[in-house]
C-alpha positions as CSV (number, residue, x, y, z in Angstrom):
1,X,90.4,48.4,107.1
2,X,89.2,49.4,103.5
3,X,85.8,50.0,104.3
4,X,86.8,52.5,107.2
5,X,89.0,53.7,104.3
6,X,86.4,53.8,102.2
7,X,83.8,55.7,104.5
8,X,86.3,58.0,105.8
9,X,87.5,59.1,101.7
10,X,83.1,59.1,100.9
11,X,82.8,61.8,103.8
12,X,85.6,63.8,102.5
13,X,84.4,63.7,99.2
14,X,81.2,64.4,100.5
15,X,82.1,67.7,102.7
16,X,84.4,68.7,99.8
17,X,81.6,68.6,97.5
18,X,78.9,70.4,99.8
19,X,81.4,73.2,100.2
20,X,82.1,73.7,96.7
21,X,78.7,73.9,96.2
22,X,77.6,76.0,98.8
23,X,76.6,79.4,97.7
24,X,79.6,82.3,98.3
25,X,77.5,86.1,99.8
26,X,78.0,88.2,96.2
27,X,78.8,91.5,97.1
28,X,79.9,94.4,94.6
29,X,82.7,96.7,95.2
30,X,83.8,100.1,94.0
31,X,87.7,100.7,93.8
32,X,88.1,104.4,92.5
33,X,90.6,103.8,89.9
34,X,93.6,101.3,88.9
35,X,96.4,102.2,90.7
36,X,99.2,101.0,93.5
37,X,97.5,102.8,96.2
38,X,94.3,100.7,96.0
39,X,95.9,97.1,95.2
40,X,94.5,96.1,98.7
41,X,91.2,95.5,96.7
42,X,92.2,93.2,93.7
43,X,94.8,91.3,95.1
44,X,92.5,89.0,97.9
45,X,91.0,88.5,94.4
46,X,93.7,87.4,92.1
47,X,94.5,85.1,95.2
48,X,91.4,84.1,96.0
49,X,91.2,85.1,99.4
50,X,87.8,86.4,99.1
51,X,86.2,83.2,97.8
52,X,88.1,81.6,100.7
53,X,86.0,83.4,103.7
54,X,82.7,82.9,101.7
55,X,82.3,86.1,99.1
56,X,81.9,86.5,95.7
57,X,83.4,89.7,95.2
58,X,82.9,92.0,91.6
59,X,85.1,94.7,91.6
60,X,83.9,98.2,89.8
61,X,86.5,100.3,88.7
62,X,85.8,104.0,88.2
63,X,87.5,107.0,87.2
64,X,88.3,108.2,90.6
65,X,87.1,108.2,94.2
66,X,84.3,110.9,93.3
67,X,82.3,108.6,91.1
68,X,82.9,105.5,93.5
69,X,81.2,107.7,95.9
70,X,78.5,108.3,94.0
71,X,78.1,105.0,93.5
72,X,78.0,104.0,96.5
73,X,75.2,106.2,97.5
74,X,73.1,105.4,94.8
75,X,73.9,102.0,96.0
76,X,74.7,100.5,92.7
77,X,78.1,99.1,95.1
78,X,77.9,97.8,98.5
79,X,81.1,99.5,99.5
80,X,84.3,101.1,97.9
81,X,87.9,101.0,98.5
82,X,89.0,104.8,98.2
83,X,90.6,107.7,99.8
84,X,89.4,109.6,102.8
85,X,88.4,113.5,101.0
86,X,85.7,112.1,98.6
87,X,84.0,110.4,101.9
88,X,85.1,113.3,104.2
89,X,83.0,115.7,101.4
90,X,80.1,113.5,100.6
91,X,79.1,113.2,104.2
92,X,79.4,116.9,105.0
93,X,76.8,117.8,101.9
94,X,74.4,115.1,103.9
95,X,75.6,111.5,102.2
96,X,74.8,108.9,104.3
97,X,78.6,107.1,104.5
98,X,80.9,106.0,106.6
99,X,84.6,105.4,106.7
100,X,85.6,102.2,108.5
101,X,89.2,102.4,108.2
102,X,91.6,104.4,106.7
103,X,95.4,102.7,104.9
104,X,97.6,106.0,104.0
105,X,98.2,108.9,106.1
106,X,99.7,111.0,103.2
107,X,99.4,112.5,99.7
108,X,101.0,110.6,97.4
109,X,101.3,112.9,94.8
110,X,103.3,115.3,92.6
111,X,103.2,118.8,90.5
112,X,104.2,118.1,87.6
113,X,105.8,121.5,85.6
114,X,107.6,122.8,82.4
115,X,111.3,122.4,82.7
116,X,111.0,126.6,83.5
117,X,109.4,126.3,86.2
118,X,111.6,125.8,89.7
119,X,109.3,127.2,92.2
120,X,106.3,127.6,93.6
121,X,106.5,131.5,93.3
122,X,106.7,130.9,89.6
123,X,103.1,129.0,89.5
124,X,101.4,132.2,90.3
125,X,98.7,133.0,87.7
126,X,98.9,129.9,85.9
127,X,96.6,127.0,86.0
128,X,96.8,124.2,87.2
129,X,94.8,120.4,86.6
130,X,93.2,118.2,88.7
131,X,90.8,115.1,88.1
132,X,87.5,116.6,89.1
133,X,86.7,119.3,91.8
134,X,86.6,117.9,95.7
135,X,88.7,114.7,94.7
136,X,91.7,114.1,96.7
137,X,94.1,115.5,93.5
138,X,92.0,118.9,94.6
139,X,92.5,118.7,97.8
140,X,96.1,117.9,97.3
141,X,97.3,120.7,94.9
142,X,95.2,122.9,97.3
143,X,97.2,122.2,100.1
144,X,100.3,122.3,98.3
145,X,99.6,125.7,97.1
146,X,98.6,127.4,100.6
147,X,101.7,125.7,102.1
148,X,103.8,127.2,99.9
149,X,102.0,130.8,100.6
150,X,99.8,130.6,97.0
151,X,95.9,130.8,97.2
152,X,93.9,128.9,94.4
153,X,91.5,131.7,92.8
154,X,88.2,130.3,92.7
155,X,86.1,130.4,89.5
């Protein structure tokens, strides 16, 4: 009875240690920015999910979903976690990406004014900020704008 015990425990120990050893797939991926909407990236690795189905997963962090892009292309990240416009725009100036899957079907975002300013009318002729020209902050203010009848002056 102790040496069955005693083989059985030596091929755990065994299998346990060949796993741990075996090499995880490293694979680098760009997250365009530090934020709520893209937690789906870092938590599997705070958990340790990724490690547990065989990757070694380095996350990038960049200052938006343009420069992830960018990345990407250049192929300095295998792929990145980011929203659909910067993908939507890369690919129609000739970028060779794809989107796989999509996780938000809105804009989460606000305008953000001086306490004088109640409506959209009163916008007119003043600027406005964004992150960087084509992210999905420009796409979003545009939108807002032309739904509320106002047309971004181009410059």
């Amino acid at each position: 009875m102790v040496t069955k015990l005693v083989v059985v425990v030596s091929c755990w120990l065994l299998t346990a240690s060949a796993l741990a050893q075996e090499k995880l797939d490293k694979i680098y991926v760009g997250v365009a920015g530090l934020s709520g909407a893209l937690a789906h990236a870092f938590i599997p690795k705070d958990s340790g999910l990724y490690e547990k189905y065989g990757l070694d997963v380095e996350l990038i962090f960049f200052q938006g979903g343009t420069q992830a892009i960018q990345a990407t292309l250049a192929g300095g990240v295998q792929m990145v976690v980011t929203t659909g416009p910067e993908i939507i725009t890369a690919r129609v100036a000739g970028g060779d990406i794809i989107m796989i899957a999509g996780y938000m079907n809105t804009l989460p975002y606000s305008i953000v004014a001086a306490k004088t300013i109640s409506t959209f009318d009163q916008l007119k002729g003043t600027k406005a900020a964004i992150s960087k020209f084509g992210s999905t902050s420009d796409l979003a203010m545009g939108f807002a704008l032309e739904q509320n009848k106002l047309t971004p002056a181009k410059t």
